[in-house]
C-alpha positions as CSV (number, residue, x, y, z in Angstrom):
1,X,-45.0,49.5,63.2
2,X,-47.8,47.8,64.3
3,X,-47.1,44.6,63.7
4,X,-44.1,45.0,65.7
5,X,-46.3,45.6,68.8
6,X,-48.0,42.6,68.1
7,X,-44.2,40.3,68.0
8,X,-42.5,39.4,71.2
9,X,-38.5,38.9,71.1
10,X,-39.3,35.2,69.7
11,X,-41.1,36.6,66.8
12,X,-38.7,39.3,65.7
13,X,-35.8,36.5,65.9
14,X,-37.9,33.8,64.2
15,X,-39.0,36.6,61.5
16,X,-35.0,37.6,61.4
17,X,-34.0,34.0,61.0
18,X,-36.5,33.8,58.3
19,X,-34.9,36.9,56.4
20,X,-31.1,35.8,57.0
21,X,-32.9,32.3,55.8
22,X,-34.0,33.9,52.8
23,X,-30.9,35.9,52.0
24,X,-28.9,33.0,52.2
25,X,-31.0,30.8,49.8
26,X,-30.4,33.2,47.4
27,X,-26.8,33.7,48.0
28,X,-27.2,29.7,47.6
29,X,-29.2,29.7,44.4
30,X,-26.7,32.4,42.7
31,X,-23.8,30.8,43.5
32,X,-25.8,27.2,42.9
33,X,-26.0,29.0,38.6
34,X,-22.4,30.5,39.1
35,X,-21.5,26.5,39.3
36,X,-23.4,25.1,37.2
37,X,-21.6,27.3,34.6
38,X,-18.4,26.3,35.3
39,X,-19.1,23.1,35.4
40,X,-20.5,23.5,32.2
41,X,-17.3,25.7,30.8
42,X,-15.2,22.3,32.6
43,X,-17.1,19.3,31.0
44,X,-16.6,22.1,27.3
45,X,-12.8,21.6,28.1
46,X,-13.1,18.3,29.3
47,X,-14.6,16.8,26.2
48,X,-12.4,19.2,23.7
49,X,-9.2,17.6,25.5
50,X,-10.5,13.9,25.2
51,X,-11.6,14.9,21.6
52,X,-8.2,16.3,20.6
53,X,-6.6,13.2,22.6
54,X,-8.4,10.7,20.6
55,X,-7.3,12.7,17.2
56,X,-3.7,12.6,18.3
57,X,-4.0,8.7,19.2
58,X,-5.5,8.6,15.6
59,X,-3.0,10.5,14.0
60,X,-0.3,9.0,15.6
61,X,-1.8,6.0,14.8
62,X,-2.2,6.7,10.9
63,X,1.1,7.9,10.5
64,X,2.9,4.8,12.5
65,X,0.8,2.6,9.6
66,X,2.1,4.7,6.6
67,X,5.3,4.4,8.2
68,X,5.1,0.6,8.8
69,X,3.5,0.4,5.2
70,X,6.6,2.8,4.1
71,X,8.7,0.4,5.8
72,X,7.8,-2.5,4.0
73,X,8.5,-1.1,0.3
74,X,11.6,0.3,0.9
75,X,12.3,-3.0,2.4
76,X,10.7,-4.8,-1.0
77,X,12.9,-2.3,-2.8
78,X,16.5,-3.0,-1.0
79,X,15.6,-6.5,-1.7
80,X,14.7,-6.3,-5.4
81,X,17.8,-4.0,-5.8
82,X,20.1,-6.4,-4.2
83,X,18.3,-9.4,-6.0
84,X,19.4,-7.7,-9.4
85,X,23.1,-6.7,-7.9
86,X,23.1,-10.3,-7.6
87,X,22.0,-11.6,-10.3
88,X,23.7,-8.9,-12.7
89,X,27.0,-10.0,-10.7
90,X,26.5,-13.7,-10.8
91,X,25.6,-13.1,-14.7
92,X,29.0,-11.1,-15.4
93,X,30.9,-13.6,-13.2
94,X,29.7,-16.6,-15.2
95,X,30.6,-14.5,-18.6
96,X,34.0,-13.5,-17.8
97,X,34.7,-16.8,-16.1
98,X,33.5,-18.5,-19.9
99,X,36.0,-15.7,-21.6
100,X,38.8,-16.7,-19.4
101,X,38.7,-20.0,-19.6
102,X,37.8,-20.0,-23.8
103,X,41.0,-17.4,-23.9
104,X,42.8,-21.0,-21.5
105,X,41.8,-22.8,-24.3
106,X,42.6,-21.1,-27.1
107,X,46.3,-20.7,-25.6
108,X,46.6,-24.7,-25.0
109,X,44.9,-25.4,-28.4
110,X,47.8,-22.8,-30.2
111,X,50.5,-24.4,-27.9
112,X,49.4,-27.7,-28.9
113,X,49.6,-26.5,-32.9
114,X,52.9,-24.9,-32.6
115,X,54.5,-27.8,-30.8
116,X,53.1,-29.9,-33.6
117,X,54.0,-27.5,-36.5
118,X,57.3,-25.4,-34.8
119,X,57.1,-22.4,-37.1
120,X,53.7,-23.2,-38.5
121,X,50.9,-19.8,-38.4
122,X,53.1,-17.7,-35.8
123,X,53.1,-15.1,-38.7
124,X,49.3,-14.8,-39.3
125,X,48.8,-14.8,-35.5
126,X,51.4,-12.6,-33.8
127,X,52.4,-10.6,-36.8
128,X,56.3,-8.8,-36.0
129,X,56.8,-11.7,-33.4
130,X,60.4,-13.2,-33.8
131,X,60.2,-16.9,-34.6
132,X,62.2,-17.7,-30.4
133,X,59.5,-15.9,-29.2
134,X,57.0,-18.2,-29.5
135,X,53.6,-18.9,-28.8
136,X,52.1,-17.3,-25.7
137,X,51.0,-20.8,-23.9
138,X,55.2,-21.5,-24.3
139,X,56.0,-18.2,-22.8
140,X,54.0,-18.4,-19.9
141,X,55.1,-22.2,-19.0
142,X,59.1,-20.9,-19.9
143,X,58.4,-18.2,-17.0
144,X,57.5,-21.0,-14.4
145,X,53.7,-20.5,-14.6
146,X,51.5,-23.2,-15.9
147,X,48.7,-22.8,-18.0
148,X,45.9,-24.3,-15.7
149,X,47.5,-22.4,-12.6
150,X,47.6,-19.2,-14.5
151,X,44.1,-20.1,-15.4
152,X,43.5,-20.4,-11.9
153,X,44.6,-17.1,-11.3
154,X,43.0,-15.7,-13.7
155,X,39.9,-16.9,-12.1
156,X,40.6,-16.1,-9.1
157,X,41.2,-12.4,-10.0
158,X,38.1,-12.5,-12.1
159,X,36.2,-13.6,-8.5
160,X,38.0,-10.9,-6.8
161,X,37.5,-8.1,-9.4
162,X,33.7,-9.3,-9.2
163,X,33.3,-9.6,-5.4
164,X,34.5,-5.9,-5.4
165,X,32.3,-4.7,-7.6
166,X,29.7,-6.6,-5.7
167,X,30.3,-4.9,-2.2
168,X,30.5,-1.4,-4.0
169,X,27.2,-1.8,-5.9
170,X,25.6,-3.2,-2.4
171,X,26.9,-0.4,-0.5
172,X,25.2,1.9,-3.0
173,X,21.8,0.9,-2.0
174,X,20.2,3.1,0.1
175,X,18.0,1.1,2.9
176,X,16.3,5.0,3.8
177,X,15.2,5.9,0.5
């Protein structure tokens, strides 16, 4: 206690001041680590959430690609697949079509022979055909329909049957596949 008889009032409140001073640079420097850890625990999350943001833009990023990528040979595939409906369609059209029309000519050639030779060959070609029934090219014009028109028709419902056949085998292919 002797240095307190050697303080005034101004000295005890300066050597007060100087404690409260001290306590609260501590209270300072503790709290001073206490931030610097969280801080440290915030910049951790803050750089694991712009890590995991860059893999999702990556991700999202790689899949969009396969999916454009996807995209494009299913789109290559519709197209081959329609190419050969096409084709395959045209190919059958153009074969019938030749059928018909050889079948047209045939007719008009055995018309032409049997108006030439009445009687002539109906036995080896329509065998149990009466003679007054004549040739088939006869029968059709006798029931109002000439041959071209009915070759016309013929055509026509070759193009039809075709065209059908068409759509359905177009609407079969699957553009998701």
């Amino acid at each position: 206690m002797t240095i307190l008889r050697f303080l005034n009032i101004q000295g005890i409140a300066g050597l007060a001041a100087g404690i409260a001073l001290a306590i609260l640079l501590v209270i300072q420097k503790v709290e001073t680590r206490h931030w610097k850890k969280q801080s440290a625990g915030f910049e951790q999350i803050y750089r694991s959430e712009q890590a995991a943001y860059a893999g999702t833009v990556a991700s999202y990023r790689a899949a969009a690609e396969q999916a454009r990528a996807a995209d494009i040979a299913n789109a290559h595939r519709v197209a081959a697949d329609q190419r050969a409906i096409n084709e395959r369609t045209a190919h059958d059209f153009q074969a019938r079509l030749a059928g018909a029309r050889a079948a047209a000519q045939r007719l008009r050639d055995q018309g032409v022979v049997a108006a030439a030779h009445p009687g002539a060959g109906r036995a080896a070609d329509l065998p149990g055909l009466s003679a007054a029934a004549g040739s088939a090219a006869q029968a059709a014009s006798e029931d109002g329909f000439p041959t071209e028109d009915a070759l016309t028709a013929t055509e026509q419902a070759i193009q039809l049957d075709e065209l059908i056949k068409w759509v359905k085998a177009q609407s079969a292919v699957t553009p998701n596949h």
